[in-house]
C-alpha positions in Angstrom: -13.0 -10.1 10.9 -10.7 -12.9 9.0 -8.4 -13.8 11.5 -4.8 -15.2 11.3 -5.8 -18.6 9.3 -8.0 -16.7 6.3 -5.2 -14.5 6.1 -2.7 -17.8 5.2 -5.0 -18.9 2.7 -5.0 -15.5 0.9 -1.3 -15.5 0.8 -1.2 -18.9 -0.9 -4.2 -17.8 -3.3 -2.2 -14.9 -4.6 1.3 -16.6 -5.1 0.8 -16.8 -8.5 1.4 -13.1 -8.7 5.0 -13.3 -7.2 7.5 -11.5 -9.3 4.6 -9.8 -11.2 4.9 -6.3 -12.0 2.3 -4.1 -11.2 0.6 -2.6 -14.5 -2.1 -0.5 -13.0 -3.3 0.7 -9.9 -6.4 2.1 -8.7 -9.3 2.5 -5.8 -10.7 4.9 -3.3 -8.0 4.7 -1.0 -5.9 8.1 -0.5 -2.5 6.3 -1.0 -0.6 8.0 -3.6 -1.3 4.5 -6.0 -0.1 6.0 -9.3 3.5 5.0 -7.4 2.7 1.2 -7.1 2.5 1.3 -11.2 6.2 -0.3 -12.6 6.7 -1.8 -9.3 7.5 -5.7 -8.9 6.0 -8.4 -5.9 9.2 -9.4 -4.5 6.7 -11.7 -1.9 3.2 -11.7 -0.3 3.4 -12.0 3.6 1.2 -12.4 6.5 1.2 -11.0 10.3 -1.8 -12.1 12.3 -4.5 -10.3 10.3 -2.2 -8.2 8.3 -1.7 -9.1 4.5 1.5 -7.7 3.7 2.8 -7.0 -0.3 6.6 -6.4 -0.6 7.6 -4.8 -3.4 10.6 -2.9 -4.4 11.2 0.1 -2.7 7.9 0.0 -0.3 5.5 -2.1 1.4 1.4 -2.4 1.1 -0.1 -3.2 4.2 -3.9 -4.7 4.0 -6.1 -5.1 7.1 -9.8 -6.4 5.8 -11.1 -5.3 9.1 -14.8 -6.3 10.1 -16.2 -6.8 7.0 -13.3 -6.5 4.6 -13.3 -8.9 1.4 -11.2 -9.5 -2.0 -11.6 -11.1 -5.4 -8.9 -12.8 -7.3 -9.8 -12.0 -11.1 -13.0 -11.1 -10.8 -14.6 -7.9 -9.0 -17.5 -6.4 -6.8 -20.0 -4.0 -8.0 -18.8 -1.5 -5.5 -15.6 0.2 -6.1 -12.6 -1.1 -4.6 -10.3 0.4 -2.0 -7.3 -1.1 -3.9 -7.3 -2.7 -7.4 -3.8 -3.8 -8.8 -3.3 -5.3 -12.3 -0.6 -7.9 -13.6 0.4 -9.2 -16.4 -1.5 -12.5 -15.5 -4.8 -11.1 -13.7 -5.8 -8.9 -10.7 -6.0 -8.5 -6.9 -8.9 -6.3 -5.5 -9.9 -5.5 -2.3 -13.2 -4.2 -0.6 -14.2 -2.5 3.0 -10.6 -2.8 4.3 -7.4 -0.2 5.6 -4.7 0.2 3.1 -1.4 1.6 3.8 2.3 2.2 3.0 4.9 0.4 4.8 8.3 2.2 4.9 11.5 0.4 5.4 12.1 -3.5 5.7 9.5 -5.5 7.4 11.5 -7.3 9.6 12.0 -4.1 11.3 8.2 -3.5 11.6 6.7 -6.7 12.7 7.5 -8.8 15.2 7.5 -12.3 13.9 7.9 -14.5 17.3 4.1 -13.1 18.5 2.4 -14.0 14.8 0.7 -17.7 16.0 1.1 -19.0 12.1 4.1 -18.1 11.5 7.7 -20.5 11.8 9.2 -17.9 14.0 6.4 -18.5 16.7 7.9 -18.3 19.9 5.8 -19.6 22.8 8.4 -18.9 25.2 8.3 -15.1 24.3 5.0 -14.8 24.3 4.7 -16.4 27.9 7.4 -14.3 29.3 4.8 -11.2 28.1 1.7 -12.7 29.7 3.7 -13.1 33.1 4.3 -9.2 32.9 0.6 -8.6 33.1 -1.5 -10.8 36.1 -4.4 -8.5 35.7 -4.8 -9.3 32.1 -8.4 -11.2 31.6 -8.3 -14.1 29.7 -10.6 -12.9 26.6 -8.6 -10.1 26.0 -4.8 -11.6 26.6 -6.3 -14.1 23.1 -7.8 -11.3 21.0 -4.0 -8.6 21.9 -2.1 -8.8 18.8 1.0 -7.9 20.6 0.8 -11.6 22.2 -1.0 -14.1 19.9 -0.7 -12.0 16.6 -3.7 -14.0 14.2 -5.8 -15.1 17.2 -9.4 -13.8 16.6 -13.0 -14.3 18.3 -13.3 -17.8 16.7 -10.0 -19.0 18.2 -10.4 -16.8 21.8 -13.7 -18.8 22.4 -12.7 -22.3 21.1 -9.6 -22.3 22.9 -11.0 -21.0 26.7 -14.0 -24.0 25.6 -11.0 -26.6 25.1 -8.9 -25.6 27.6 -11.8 -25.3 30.8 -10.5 -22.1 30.9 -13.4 -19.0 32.1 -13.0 -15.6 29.9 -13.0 -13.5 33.0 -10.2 -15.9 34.4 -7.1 -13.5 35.2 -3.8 -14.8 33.5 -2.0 -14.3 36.7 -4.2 -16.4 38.5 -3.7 -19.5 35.6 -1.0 -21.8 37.1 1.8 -22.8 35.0 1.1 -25.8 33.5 -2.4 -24.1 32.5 -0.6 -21.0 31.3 1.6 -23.1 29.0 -1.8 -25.4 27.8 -3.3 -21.8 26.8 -0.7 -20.8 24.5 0.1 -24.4 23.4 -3.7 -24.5 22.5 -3.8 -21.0 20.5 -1.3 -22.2 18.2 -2.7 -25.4 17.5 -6.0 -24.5 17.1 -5.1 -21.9 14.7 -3.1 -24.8 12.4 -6.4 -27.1 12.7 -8.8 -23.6 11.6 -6.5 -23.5 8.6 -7.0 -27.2 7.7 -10.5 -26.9 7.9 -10.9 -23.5 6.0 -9.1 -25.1 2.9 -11.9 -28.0 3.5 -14.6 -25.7 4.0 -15.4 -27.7 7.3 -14.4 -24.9 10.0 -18.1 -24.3 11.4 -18.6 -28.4 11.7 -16.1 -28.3 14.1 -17.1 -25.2 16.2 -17.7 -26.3 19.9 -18.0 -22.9 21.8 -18.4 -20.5 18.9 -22.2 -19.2 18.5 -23.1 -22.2 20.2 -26.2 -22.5 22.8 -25.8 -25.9 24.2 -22.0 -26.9 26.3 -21.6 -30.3 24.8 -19.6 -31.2 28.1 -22.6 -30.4 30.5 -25.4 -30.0 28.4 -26.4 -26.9 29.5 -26.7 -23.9 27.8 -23.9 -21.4 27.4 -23.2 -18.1 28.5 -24.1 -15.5 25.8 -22.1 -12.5 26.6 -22.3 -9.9 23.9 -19.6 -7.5 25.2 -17.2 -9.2 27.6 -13.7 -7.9 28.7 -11.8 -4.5 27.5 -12.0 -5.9 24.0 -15.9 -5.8 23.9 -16.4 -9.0 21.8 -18.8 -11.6 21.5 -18.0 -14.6 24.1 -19.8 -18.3 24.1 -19.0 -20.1 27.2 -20.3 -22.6 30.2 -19.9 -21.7 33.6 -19.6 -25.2 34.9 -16.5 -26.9 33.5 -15.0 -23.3 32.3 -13.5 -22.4 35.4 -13.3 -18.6 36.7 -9.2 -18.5 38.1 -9.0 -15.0 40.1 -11.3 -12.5 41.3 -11.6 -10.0 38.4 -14.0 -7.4 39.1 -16.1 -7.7 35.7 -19.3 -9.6 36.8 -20.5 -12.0 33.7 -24.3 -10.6 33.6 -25.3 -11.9 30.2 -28.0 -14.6 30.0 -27.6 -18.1 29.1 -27.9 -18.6 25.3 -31.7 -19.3 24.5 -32.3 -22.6 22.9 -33.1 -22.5 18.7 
């Protein structure tokens, strides 16, 4: 699933069809699209893992979910769920939810929780974390409602950086480690971005699929379903320390050696 980062680097890829009008349509999706035709990009957003088209009198909403893809003049053998054609090219898109937004969209999204975006508020976002002590670490990283962008890739590279265990309870995290948390979410979301455009972003993986903790030099914990959100976590049970006593026991086995 592209997380907040990828979604930044489509919106830059597709400025070029800014104030473009829409000359054709099509796809599988059910959205009435013969209405996008005659219709102009007033600006290409992002939310976390939302790509957002705002046009005149309505919204597109884009969520490339698991396995979700596009092309940028060019397409796919396999028929796409949305296809729109300008004057200057096309935007296609594969595998993903398409919908209508209706109204303004700074009435429908919350800016201050998307971790890319200038509105970021880290204060906000640590006011909602305080409401909810029994929150587990992997989850409170993967809720969109509190880092909006914030993915698998980010969740396990930030617990790695910050010693932090998934199963750790967010009302158990002191302060000063609450505030390193969601200082480290943001940031490490900026540096993915930097190297995504580079093409370097698995290089610098430290947690992520990895078998070996290069702190300890041990092998990490493979857990293959871990917290409410059921998602793949990497982790060492040494220097990633377990705040609170959370009932979900970590039964996976260490990650075998390649």
């Amino acid at each position: 699933m592209p997380e907040g980062p990828s979604i930044v680097i489509l919106r830059e890829e597709v400025a070029v069809f800014t104030g473009k009008t829409i000359e054709r349509a099509e796809g599988n999706s059910k959205l009435d699209k013969s209405s996008l035709v005659g219709q102009t990009v007033r600006s290409f957003r992002s939310w976390g893992k939302h790509f957002l088209i705002e046009l005149d009198d309505v919204s597109l909403r884009i969520h490339l979910l698991l396995f979700g893809s596009y092309r940028i003049n060019e397409r796919k053998e396999s028929a796409p769920r949305l296809s729109l054609g300008f004057p200057n090219g096309e935007l296609n898109f594969y595998g993903c939810s398409v919908q209508f937004i209706e109204g303004p969209l700074d009435e429908a999204y919350d800016w201050s929780a998307d971790v890319m975006s200038d509105a970021w508020d880290n204060r906000a976002t640590l006011r909602k974390l305080r409401k909810r002590p029994r929150l587990l670490a992997c989850d409170a990283l993967l809720d969109q409602t509190l880092f909006s962008g914030s993915g698998n890739i980010i969740k396990n590279e930030v617990l790695f950086r910050t010693h932090i265990h998934p199963l750790s309870l967010i009302g158990d995290l002191s302060a000063p480690k609450l505030r390193e948390l969601t200082r480290e979410v943001r940031t490490y979301s900026f540096e993915f971005l930097q190297w995504k455009r580079e093409g370097t972003l698995k290089a610098h993986w430290l947690a992520h699929t990895k078998t070996t903790c290069p702190r300890c030099k041990i092998p990490f914990v493979k857990a293959k379903s871990l917290g409410r959100s059921k998602r793949r976590a990497f982790y060492c049970e040494r220097c990633q320390k377990r705040y609170g006593d959370s009932d979900q026991v970590s039964v996976d086995a260490p990650v075998a050696e390649d």
